[in-house]
mmCIF file of the N, C-alpha and C atoms, coordinates in Angstrom:
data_MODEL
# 
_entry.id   MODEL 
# 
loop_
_atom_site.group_PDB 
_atom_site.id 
_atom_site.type_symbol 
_atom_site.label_atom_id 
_atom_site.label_alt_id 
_atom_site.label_comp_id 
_atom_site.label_asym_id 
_atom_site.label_entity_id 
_atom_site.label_seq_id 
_atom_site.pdbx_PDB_ins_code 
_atom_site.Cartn_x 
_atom_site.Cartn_y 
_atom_site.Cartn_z 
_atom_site.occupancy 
_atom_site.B_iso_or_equiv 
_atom_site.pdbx_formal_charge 
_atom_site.auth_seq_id 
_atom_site.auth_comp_id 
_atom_site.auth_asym_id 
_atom_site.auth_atom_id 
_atom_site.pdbx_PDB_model_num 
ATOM 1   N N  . UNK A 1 1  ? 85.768 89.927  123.115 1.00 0.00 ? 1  UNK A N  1 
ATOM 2   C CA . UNK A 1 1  ? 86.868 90.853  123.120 1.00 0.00 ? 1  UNK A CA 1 
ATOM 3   C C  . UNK A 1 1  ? 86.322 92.230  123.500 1.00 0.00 ? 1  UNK A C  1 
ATOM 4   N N  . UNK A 1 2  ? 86.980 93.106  124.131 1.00 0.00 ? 2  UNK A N  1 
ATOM 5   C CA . UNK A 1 2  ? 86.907 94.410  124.800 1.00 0.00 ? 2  UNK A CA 1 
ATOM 6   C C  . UNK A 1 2  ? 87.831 94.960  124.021 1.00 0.00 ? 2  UNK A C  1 
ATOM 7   N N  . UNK A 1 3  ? 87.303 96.685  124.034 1.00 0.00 ? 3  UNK A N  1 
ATOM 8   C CA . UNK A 1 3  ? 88.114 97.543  123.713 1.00 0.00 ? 3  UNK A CA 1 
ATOM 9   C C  . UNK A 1 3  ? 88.055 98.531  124.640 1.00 0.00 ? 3  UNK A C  1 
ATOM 10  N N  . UNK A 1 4  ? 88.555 99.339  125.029 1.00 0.00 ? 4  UNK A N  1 
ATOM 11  C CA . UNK A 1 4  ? 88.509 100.905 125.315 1.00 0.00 ? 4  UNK A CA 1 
ATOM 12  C C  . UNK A 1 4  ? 89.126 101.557 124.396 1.00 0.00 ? 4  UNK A C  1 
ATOM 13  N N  . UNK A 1 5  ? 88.572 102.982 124.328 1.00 0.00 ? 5  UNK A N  1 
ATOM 14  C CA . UNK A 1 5  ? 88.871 103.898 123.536 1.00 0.00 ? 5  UNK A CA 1 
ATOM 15  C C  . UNK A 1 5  ? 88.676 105.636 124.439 1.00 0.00 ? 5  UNK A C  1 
ATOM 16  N N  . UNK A 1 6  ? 89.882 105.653 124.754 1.00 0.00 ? 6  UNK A N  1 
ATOM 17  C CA . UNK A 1 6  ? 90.375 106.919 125.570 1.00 0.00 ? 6  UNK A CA 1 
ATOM 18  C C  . UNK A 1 6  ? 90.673 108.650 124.953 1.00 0.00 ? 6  UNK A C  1 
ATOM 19  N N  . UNK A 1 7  ? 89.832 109.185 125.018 1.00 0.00 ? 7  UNK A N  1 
ATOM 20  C CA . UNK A 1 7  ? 89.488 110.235 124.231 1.00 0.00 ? 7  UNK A CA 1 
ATOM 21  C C  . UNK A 1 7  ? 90.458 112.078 125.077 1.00 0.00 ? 7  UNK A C  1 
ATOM 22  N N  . UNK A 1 8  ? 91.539 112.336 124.654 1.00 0.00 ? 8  UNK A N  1 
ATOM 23  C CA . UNK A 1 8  ? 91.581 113.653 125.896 1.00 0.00 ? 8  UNK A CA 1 
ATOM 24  C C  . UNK A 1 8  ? 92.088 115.014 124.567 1.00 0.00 ? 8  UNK A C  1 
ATOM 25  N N  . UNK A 1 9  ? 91.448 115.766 125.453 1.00 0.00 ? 9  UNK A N  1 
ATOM 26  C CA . UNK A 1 9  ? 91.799 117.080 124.643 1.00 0.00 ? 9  UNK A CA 1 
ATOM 27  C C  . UNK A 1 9  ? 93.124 117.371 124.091 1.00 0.00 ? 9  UNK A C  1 
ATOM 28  N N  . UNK A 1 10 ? 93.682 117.459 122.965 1.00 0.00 ? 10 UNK A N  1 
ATOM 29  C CA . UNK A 1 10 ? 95.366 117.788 123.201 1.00 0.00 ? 10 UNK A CA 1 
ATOM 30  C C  . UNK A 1 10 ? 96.010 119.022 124.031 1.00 0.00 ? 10 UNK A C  1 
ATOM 31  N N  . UNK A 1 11 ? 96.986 118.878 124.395 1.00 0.00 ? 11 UNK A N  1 
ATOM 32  C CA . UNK A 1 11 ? 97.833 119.821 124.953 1.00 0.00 ? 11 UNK A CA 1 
ATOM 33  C C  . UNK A 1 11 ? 97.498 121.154 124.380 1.00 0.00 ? 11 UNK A C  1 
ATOM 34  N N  . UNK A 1 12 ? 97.218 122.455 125.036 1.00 0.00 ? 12 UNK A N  1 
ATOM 35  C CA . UNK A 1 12 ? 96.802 123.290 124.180 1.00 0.00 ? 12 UNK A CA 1 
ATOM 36  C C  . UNK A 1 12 ? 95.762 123.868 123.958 1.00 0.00 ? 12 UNK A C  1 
ATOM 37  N N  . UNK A 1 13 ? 94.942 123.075 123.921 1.00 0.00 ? 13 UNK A N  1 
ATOM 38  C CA . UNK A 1 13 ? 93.358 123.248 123.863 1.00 0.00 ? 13 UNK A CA 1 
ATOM 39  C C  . UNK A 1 13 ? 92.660 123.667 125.349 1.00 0.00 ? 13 UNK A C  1 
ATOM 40  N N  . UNK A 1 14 ? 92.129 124.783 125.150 1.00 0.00 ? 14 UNK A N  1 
ATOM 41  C CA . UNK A 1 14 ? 91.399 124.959 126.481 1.00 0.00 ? 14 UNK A CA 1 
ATOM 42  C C  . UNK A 1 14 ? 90.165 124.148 126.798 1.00 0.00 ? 14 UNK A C  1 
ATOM 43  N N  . UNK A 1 15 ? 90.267 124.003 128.265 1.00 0.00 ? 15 UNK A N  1 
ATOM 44  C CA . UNK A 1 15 ? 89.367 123.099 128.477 1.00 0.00 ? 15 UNK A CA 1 
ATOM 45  C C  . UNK A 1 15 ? 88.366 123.667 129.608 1.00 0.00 ? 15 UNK A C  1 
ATOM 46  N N  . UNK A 1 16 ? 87.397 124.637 128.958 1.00 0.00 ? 16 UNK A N  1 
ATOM 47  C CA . UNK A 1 16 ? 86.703 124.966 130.150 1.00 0.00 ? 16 UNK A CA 1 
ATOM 48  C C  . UNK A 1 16 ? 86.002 124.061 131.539 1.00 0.00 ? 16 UNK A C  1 
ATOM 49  N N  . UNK A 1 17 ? 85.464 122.893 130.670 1.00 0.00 ? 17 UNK A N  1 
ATOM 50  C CA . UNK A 1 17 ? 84.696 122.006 132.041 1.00 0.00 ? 17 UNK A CA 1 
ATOM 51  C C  . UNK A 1 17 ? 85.753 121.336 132.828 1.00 0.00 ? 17 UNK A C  1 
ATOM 52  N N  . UNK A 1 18 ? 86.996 120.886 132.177 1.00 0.00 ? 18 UNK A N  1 
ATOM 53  C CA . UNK A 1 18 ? 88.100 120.755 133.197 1.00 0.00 ? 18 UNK A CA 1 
ATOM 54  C C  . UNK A 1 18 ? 88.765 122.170 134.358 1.00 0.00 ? 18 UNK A C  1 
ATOM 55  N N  . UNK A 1 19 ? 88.575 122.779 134.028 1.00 0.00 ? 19 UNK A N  1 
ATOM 56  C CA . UNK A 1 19 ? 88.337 124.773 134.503 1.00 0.00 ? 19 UNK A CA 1 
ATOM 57  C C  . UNK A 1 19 ? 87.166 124.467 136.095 1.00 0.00 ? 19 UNK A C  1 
ATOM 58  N N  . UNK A 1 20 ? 86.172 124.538 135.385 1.00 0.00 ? 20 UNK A N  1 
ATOM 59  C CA . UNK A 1 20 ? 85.077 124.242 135.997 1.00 0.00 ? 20 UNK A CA 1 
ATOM 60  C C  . UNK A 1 20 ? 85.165 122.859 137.311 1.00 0.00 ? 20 UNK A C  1 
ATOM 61  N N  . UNK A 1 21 ? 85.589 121.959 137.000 1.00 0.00 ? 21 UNK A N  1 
ATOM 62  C CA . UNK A 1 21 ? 86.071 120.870 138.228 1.00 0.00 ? 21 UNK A CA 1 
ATOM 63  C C  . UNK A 1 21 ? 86.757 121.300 138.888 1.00 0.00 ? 21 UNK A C  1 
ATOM 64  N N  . UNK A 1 22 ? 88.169 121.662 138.557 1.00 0.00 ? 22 UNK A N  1 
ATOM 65  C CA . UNK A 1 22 ? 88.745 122.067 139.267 1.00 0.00 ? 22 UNK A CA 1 
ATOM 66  C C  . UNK A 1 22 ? 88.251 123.288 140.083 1.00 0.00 ? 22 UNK A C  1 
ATOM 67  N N  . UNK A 1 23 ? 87.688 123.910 139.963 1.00 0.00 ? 23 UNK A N  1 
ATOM 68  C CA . UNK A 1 23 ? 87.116 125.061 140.947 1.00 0.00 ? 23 UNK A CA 1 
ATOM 69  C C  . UNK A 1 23 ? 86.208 124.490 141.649 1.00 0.00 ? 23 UNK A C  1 
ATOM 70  N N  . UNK A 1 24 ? 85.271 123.792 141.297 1.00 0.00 ? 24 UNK A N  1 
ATOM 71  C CA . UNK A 1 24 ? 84.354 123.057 142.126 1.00 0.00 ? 24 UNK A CA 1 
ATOM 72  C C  . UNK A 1 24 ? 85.064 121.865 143.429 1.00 0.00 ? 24 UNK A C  1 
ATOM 73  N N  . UNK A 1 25 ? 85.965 120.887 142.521 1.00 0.00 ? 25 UNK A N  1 
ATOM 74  C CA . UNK A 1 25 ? 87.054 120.512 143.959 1.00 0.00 ? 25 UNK A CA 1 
ATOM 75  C C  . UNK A 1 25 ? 87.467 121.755 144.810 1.00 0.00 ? 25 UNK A C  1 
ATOM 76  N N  . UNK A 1 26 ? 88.100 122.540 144.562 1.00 0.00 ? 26 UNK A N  1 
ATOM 77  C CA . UNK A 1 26 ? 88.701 123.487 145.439 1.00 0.00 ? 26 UNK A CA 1 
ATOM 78  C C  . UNK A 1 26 ? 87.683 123.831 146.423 1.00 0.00 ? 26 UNK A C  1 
ATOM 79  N N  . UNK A 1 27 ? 86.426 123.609 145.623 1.00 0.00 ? 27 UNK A N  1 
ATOM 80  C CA . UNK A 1 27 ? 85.346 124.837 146.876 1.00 0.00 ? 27 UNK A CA 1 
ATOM 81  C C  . UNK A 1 27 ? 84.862 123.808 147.709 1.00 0.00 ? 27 UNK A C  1 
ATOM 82  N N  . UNK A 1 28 ? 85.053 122.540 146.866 1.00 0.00 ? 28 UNK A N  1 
ATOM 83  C CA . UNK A 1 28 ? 84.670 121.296 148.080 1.00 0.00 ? 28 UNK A CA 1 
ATOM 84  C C  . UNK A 1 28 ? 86.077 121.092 149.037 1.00 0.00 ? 28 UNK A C  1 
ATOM 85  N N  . UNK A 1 29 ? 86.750 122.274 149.154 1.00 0.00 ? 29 UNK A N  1 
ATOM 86  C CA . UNK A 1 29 ? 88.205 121.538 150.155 1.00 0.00 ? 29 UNK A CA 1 
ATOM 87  C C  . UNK A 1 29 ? 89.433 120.588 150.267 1.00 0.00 ? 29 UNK A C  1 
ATOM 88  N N  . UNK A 1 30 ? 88.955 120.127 148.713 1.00 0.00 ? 30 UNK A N  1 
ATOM 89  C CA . UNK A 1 30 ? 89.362 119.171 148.463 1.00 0.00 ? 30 UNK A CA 1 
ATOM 90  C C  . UNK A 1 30 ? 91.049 119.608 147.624 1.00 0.00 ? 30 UNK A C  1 
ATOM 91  N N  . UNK A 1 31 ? 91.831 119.697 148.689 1.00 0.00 ? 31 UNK A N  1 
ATOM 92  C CA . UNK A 1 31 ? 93.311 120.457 148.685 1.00 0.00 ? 31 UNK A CA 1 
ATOM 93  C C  . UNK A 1 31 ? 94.110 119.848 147.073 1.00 0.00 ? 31 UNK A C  1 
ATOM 94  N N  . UNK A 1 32 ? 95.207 120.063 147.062 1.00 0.00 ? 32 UNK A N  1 
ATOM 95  C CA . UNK A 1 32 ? 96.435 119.861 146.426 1.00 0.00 ? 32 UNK A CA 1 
ATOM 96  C C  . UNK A 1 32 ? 95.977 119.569 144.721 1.00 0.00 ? 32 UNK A C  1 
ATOM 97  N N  . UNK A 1 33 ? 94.973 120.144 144.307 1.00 0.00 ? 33 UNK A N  1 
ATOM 98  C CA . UNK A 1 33 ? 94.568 120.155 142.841 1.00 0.00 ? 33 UNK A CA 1 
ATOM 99  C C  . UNK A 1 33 ? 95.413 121.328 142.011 1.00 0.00 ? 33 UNK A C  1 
ATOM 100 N N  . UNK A 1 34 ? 96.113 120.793 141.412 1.00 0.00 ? 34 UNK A N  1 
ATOM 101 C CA . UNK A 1 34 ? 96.761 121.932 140.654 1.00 0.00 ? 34 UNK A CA 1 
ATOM 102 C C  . UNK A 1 34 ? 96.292 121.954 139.387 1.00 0.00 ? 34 UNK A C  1 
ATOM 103 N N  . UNK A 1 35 ? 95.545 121.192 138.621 1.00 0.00 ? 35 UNK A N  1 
ATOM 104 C CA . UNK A 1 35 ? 95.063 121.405 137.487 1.00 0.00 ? 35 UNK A CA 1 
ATOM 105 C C  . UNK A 1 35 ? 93.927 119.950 136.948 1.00 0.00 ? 35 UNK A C  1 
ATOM 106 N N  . UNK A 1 36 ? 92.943 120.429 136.158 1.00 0.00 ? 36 UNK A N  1 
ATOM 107 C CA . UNK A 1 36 ? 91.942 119.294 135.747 1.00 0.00 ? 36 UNK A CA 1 
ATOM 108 C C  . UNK A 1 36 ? 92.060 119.611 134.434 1.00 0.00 ? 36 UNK A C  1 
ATOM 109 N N  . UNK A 1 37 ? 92.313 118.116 133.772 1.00 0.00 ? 37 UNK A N  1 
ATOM 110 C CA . UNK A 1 37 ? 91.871 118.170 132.316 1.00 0.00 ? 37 UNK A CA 1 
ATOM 111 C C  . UNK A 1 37 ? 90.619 117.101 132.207 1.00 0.00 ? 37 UNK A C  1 
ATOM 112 N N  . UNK A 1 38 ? 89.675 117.095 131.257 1.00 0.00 ? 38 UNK A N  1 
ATOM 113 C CA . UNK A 1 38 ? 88.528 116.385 131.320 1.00 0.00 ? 38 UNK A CA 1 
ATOM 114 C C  . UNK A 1 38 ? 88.563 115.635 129.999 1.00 0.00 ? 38 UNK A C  1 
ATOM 115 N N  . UNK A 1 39 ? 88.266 114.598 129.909 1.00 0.00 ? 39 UNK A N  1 
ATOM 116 C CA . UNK A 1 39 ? 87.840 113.413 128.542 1.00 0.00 ? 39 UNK A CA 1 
ATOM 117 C C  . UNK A 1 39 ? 86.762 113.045 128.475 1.00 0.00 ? 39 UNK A C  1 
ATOM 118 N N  . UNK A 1 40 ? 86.924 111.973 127.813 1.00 0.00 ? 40 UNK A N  1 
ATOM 119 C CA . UNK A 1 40 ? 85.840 110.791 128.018 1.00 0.00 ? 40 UNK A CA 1 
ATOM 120 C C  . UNK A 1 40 ? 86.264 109.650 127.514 1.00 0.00 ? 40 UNK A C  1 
ATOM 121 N N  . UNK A 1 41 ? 85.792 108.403 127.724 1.00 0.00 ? 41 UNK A N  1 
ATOM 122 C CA . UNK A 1 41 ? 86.116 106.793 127.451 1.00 0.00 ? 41 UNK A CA 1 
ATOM 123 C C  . UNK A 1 41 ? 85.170 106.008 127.218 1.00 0.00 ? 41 UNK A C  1 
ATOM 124 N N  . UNK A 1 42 ? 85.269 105.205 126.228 1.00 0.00 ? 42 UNK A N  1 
ATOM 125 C CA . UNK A 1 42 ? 84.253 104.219 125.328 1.00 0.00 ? 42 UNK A CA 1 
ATOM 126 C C  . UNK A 1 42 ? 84.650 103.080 125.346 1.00 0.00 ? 42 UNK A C  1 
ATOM 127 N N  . UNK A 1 43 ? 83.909 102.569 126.591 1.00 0.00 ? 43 UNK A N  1 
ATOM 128 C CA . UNK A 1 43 ? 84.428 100.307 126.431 1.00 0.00 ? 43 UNK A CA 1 
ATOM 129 C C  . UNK A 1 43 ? 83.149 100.184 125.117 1.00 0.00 ? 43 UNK A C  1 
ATOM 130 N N  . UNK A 1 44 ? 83.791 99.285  124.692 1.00 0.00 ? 44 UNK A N  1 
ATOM 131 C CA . UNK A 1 44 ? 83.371 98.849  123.312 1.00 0.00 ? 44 UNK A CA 1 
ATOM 132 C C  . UNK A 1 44 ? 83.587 97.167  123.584 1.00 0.00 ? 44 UNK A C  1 
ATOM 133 N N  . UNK A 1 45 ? 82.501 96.275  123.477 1.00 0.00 ? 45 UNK A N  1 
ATOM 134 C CA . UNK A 1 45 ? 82.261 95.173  123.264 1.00 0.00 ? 45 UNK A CA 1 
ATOM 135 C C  . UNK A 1 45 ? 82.321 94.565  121.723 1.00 0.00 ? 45 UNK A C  1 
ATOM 136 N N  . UNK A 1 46 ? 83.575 93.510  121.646 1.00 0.00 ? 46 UNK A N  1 
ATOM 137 C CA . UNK A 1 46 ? 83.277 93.032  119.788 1.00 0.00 ? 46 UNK A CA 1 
ATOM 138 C C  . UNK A 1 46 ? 83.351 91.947  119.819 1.00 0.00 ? 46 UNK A C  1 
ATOM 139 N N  . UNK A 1 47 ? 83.057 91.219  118.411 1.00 0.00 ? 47 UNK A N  1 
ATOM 140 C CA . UNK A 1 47 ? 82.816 89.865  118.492 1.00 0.00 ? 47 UNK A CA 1 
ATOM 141 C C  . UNK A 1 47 ? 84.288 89.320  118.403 1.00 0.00 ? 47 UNK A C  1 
ATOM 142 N N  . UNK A 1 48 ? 84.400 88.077  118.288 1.00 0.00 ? 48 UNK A N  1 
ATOM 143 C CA . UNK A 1 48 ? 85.680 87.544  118.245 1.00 0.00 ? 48 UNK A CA 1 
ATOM 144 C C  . UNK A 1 48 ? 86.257 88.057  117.603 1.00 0.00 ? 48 UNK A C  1 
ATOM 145 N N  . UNK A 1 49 ? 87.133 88.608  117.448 1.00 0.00 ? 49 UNK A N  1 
ATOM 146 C CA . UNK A 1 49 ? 88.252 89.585  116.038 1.00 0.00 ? 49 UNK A CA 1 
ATOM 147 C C  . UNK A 1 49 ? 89.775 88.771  116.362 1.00 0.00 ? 49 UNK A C  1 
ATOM 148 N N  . UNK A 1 50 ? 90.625 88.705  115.615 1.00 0.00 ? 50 UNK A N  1 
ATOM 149 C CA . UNK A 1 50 ? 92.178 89.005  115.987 1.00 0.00 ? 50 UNK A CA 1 
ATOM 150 C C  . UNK A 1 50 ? 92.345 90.654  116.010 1.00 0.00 ? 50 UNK A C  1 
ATOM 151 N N  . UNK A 1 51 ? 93.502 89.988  117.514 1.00 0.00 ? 51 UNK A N  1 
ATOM 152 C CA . UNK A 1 51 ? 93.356 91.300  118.109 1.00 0.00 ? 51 UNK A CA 1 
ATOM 153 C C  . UNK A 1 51 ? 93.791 92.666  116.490 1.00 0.00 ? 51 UNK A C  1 
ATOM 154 N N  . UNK A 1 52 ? 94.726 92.425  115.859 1.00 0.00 ? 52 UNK A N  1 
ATOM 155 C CA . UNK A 1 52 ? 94.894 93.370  115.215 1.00 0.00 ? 52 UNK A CA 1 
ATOM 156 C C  . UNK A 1 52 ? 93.906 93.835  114.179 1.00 0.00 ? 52 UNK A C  1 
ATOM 157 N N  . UNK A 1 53 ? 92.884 93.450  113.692 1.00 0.00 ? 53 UNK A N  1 
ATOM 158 C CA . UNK A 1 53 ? 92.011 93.227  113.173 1.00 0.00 ? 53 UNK A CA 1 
ATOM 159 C C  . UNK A 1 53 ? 90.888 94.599  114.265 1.00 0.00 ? 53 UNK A C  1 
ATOM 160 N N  . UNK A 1 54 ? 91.220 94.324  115.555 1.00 0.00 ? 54 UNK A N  1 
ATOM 161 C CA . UNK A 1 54 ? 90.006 94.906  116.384 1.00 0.00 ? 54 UNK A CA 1 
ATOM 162 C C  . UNK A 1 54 ? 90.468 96.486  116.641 1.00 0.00 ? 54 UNK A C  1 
ATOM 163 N N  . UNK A 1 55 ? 91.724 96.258  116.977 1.00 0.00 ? 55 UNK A N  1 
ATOM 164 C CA . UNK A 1 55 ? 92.705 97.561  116.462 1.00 0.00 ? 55 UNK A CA 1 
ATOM 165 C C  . UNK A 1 55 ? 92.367 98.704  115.629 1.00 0.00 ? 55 UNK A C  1 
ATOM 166 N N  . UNK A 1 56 ? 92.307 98.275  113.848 1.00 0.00 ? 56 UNK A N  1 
ATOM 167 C CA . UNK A 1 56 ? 92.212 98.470  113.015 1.00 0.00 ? 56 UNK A CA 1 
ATOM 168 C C  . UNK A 1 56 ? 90.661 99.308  112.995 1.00 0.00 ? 56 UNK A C  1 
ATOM 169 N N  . UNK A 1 57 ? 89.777 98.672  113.620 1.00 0.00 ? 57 UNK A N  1 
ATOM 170 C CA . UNK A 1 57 ? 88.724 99.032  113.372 1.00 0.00 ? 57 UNK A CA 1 
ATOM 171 C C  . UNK A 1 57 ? 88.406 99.825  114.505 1.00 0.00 ? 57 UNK A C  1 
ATOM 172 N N  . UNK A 1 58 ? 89.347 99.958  115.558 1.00 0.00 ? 58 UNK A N  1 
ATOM 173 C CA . UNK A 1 58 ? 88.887 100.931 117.097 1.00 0.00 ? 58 UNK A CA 1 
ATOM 174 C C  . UNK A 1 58 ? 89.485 102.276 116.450 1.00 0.00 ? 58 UNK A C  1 
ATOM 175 N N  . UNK A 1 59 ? 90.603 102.036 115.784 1.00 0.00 ? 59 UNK A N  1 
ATOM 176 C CA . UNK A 1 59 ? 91.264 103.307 115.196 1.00 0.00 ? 59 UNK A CA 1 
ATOM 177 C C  . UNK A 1 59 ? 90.314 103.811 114.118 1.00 0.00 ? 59 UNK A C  1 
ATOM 178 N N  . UNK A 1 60 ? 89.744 103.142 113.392 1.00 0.00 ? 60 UNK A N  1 
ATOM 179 C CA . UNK A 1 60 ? 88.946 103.619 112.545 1.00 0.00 ? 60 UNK A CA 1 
ATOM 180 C C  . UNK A 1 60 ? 87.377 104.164 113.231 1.00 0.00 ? 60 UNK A C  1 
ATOM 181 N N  . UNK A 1 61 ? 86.911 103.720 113.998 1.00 0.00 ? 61 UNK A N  1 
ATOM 182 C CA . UNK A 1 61 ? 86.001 104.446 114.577 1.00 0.00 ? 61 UNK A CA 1 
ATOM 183 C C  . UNK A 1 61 ? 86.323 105.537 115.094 1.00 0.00 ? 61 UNK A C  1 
ATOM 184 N N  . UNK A 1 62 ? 87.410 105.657 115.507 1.00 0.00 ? 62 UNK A N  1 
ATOM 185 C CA . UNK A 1 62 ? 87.970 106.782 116.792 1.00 0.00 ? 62 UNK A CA 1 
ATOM 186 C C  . UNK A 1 62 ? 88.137 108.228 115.665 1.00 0.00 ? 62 UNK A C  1 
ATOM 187 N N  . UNK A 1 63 ? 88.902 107.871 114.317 1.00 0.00 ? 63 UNK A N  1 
ATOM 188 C CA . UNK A 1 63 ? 88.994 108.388 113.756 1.00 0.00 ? 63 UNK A CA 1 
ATOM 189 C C  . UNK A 1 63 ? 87.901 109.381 112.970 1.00 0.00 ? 63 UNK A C  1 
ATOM 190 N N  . UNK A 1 64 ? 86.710 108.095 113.139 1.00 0.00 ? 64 UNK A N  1 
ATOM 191 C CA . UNK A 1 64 ? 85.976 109.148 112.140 1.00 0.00 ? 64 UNK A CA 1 
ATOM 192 C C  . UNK A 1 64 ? 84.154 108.976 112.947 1.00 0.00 ? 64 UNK A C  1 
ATOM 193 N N  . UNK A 1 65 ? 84.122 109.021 113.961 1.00 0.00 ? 65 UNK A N  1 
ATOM 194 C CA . UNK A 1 65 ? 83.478 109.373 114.978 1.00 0.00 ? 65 UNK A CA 1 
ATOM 195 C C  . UNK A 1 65 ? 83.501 110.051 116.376 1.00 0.00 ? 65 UNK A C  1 
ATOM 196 N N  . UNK A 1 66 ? 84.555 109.111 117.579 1.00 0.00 ? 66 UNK A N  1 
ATOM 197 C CA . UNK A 1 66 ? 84.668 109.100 118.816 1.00 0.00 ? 66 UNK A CA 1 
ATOM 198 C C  . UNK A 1 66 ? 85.099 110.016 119.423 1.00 0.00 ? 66 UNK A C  1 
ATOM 199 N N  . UNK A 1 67 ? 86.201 110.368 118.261 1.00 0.00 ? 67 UNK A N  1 
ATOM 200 C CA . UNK A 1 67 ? 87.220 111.778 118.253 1.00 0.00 ? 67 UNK A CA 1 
ATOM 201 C C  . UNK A 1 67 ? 87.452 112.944 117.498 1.00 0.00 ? 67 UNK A C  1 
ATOM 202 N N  . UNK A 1 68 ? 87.562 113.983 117.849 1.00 0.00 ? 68 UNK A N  1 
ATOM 203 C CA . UNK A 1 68 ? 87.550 114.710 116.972 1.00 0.00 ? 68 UNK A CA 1 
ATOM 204 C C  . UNK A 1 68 ? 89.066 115.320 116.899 1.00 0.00 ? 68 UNK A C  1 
ATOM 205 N N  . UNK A 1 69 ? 89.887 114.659 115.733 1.00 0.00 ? 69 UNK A N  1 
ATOM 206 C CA . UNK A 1 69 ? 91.422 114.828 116.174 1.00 0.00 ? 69 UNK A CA 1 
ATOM 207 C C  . UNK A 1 69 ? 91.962 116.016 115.607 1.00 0.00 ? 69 UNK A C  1 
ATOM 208 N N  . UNK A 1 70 ? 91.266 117.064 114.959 1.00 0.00 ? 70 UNK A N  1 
ATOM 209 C CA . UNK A 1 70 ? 91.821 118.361 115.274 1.00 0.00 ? 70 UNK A CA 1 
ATOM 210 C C  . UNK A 1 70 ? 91.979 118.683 116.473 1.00 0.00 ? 70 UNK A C  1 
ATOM 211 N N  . UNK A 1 71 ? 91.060 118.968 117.588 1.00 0.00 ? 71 UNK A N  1 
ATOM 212 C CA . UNK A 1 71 ? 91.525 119.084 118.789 1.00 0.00 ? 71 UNK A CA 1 
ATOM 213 C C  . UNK A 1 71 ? 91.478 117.826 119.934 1.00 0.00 ? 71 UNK A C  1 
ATOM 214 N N  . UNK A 1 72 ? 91.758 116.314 119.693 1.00 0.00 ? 72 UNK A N  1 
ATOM 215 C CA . UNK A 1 72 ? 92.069 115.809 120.208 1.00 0.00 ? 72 UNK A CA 1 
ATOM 216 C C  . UNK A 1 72 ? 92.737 114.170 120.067 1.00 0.00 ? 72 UNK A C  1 
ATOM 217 N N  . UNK A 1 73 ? 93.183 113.870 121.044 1.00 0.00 ? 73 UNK A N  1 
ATOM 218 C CA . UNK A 1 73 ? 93.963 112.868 121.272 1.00 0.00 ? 73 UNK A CA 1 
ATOM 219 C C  . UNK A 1 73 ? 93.346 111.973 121.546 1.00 0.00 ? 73 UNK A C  1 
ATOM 220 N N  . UNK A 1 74 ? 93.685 110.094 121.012 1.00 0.00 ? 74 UNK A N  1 
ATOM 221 C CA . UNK A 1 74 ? 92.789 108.985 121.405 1.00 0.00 ? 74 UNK A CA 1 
ATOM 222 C C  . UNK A 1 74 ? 93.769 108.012 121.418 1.00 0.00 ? 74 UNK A C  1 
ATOM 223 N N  . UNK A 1 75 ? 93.600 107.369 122.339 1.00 0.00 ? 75 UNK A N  1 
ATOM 224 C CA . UNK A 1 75 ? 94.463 106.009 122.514 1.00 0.00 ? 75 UNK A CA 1 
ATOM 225 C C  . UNK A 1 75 ? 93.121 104.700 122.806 1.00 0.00 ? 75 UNK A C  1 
ATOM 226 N N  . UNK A 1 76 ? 93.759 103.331 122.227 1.00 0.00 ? 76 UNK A N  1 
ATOM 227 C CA . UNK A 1 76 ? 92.936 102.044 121.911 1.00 0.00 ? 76 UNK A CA 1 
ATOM 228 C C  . UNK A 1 76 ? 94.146 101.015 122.999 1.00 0.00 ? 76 UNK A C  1 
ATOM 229 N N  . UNK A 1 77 ? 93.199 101.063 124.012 1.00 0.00 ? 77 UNK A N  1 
ATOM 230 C CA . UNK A 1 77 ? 93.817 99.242  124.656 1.00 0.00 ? 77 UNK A CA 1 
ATOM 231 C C  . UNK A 1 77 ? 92.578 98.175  123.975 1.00 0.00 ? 77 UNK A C  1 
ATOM 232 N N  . UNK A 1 78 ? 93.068 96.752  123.741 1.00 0.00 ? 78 UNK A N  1 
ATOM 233 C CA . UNK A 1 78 ? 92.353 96.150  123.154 1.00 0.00 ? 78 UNK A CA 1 
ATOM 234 C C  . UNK A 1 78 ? 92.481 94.833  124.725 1.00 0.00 ? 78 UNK A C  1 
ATOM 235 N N  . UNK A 1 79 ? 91.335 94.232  124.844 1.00 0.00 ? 79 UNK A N  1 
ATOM 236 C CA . UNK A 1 79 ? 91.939 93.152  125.425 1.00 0.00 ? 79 UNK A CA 1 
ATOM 237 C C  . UNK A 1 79 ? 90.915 91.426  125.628 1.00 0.00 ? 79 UNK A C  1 
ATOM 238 N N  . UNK A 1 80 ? 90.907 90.798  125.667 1.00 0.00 ? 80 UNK A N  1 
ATOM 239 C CA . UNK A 1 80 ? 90.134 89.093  125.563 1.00 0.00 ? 80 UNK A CA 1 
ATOM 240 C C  . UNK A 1 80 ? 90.459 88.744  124.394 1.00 0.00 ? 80 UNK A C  1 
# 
């Protein structure tokens, strides 16, 4: 079983290195960028679980590692 675990800044929160891309696309020419926000994402390999079971425990990592949910947002696809 696979997980991902999708990590993005909330609404609100400045995001300098998303700042930073986006200026760097622009200087590469690279047209019609109106704005960059930046994350990060964690595939996570587990052993056989039911899926809700794998859930349970992606939310619980996310919660108290992956993410830091004062300033951000995490979503869990689970899938095999």
């Amino acid at each position: 079983m696979k997980a991902r675990v999708t990590v993005t800044l909330k609404s609100g929160v400045l995001d300098p290195q998303g700042k930073a891309i986006e200026g760097a696309l622009k200087s590469l020419g690279i047209g019609g960028i109106v704005s960059v926000r930046q994350g990060k994402v964690f595939e996570i390999e587990l052993e056989d679980a039911a899926r809700g079971d794998a859930e349970a425990m992606m939310k619980s990592a996310a919660e108290k590692l992956l993410a830091n949910t004062v300033i951000e947002n995490y979503r869990i696809e689970v899938s095999g």
